[in-house]
C-alpha positions as CSV (number, residue, x, y, z in Angstrom):
1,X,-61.6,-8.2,2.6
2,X,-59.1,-10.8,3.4
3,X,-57.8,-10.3,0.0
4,X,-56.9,-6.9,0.9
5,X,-55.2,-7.2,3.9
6,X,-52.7,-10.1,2.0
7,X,-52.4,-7.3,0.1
8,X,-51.7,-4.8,2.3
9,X,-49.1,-6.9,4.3
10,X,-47.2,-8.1,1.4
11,X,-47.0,-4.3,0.3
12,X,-45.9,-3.8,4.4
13,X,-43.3,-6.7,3.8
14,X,-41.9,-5.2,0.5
15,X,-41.5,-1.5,2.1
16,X,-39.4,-3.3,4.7
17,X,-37.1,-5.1,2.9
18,X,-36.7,-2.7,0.7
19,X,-35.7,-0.2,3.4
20,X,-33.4,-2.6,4.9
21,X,-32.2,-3.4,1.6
22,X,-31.6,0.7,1.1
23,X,-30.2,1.1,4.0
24,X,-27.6,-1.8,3.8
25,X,-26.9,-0.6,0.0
26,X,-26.0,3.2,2.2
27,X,-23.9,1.3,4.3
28,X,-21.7,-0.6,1.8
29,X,-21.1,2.9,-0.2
30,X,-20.2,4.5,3.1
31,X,-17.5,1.9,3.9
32,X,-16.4,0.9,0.4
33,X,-16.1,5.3,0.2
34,X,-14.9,6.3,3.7
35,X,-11.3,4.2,3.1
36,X,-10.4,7.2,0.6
37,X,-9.9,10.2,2.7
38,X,-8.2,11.0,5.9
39,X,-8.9,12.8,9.7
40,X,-7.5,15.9,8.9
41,X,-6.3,16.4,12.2
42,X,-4.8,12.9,12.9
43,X,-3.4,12.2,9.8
44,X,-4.6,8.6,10.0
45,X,-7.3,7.3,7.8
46,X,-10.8,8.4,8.4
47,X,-12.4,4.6,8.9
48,X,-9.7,4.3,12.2
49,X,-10.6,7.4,13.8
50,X,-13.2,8.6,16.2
51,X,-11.8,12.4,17.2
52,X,-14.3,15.2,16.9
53,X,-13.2,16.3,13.6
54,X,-12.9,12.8,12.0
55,X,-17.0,12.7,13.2
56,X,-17.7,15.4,11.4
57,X,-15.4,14.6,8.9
58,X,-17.9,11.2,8.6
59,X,-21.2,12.8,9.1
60,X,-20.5,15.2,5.8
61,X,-19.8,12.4,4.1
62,X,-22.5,10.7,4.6
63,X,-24.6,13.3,3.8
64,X,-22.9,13.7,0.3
65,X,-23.6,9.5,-0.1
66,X,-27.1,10.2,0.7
67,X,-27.8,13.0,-1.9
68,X,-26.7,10.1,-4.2
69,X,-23.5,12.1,-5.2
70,X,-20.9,9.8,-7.3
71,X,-17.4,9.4,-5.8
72,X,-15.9,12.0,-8.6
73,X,-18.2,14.5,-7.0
74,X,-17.8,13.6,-3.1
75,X,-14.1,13.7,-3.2
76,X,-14.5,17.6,-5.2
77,X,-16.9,18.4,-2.2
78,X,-14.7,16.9,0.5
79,X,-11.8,18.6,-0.9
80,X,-13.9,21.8,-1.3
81,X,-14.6,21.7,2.7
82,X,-11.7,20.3,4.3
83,X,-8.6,20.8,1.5
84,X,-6.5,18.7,-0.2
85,X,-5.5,17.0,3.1
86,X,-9.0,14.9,3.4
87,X,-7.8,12.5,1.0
88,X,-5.8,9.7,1.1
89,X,-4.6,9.9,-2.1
90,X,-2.9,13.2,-3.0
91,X,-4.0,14.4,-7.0
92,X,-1.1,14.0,-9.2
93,X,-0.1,17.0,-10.3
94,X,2.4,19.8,-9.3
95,X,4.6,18.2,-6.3
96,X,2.8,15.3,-5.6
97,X,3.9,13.9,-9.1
98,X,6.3,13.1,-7.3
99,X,4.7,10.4,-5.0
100,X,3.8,8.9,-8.1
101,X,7.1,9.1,-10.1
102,X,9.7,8.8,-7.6
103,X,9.7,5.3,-6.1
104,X,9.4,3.6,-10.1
105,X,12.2,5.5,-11.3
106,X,14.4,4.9,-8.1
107,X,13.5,1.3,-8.7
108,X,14.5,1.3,-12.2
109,X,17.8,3.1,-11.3
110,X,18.8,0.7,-9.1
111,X,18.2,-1.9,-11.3
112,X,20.1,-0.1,-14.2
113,X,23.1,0.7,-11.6
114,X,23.0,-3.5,-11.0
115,X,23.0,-4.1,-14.7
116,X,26.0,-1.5,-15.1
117,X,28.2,-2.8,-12.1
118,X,27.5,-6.5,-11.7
119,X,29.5,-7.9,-14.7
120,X,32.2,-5.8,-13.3
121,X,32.4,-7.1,-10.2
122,X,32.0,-10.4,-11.7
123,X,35.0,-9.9,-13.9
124,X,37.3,-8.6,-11.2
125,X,36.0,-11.4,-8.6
126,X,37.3,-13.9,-11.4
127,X,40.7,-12.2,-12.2
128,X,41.3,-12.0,-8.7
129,X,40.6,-16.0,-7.8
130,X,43.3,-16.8,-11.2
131,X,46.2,-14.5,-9.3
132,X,48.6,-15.8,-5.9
133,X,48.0,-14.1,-3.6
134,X,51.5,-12.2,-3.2
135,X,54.1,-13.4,-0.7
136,X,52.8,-16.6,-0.4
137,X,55.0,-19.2,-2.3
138,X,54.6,-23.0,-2.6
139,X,55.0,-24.9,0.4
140,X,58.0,-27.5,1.0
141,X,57.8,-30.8,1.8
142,X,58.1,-30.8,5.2
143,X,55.8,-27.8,5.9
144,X,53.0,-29.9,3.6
145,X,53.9,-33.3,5.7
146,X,53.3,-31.6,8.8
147,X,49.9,-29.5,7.6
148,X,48.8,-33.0,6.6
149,X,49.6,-34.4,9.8
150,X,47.9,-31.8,12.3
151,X,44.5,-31.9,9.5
152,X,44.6,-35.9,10.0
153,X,44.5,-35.1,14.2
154,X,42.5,-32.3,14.1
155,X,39.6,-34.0,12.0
């Protein structure tokens, strides 16, 4: 008899844990999955929002993590239901190629354009600093004398 009710308790002990163990495991999918998509009315992402669409927005989705769905197959039903706006990511095809393509190759441009122009600035910095500048000659004794003299006071 006593043996039975260890038993019994110990099975009551494992259901527990094992729902609270479930039921953490749900919660950790729903937050590690919710930071994909976005309020389709707000524009902002879905974890930062608490309007009446972004709820209901939430409660589908949980319902698709419950039925055990994997994250392929939430973001086709999400996508399904709400439109390409729900997620956070836009696919990359047609125009929103270029999101993906644009900000690399303006990068690379720029640096290219560098590459191109900087020597040449470089070599025109340095023929400039070997030229007189134009209409200024050497200076005369007296005019050097007196510089010399108002740099000695002045310092």
């Amino acid at each position: 008899m006593r043996l039975r009710g260890l038993i019994a308790t110990t099975a009551l002990v494992l259901a527990l844990c094992g729902g609270t163990a479930a039921s953490a495991s749900a919660a950790q999918s729903f937050y590690s999955v919710v930071g994909q998509f976005m309020c389709t009315t707000c524009h902002e992402p879905l974890l930062q929002v608490d309007s009446p669409q972004a709820i209901s927005e939430k409660q589908t989705l949980r319902a698709l993590i419950a039925r055990n769905l994997t994250l392929g197959q939430i973001k086709t039903a999400m996508e399904a239901q709400y439109g390409p706006q729900v997620l956070a990511r836009p696919p990359a095809s047609g125009f929103n190629l270029t999101v993906y393509i644009l900000p690399p190759a303006v990068f690379l441009g720029g640096l290219a354009l560098l590459a191109y122009t900087l020597p040449k600035w470089r070599e025109r910095s340095r023929r400039a600093a070997g030229t007189a500048l134009p209409g200024a000659g050497p200076l005369d004794s007296d005019d050097a004398k007196r510089l010399d003299d108002e740099l000695t006071n002045f310092i």
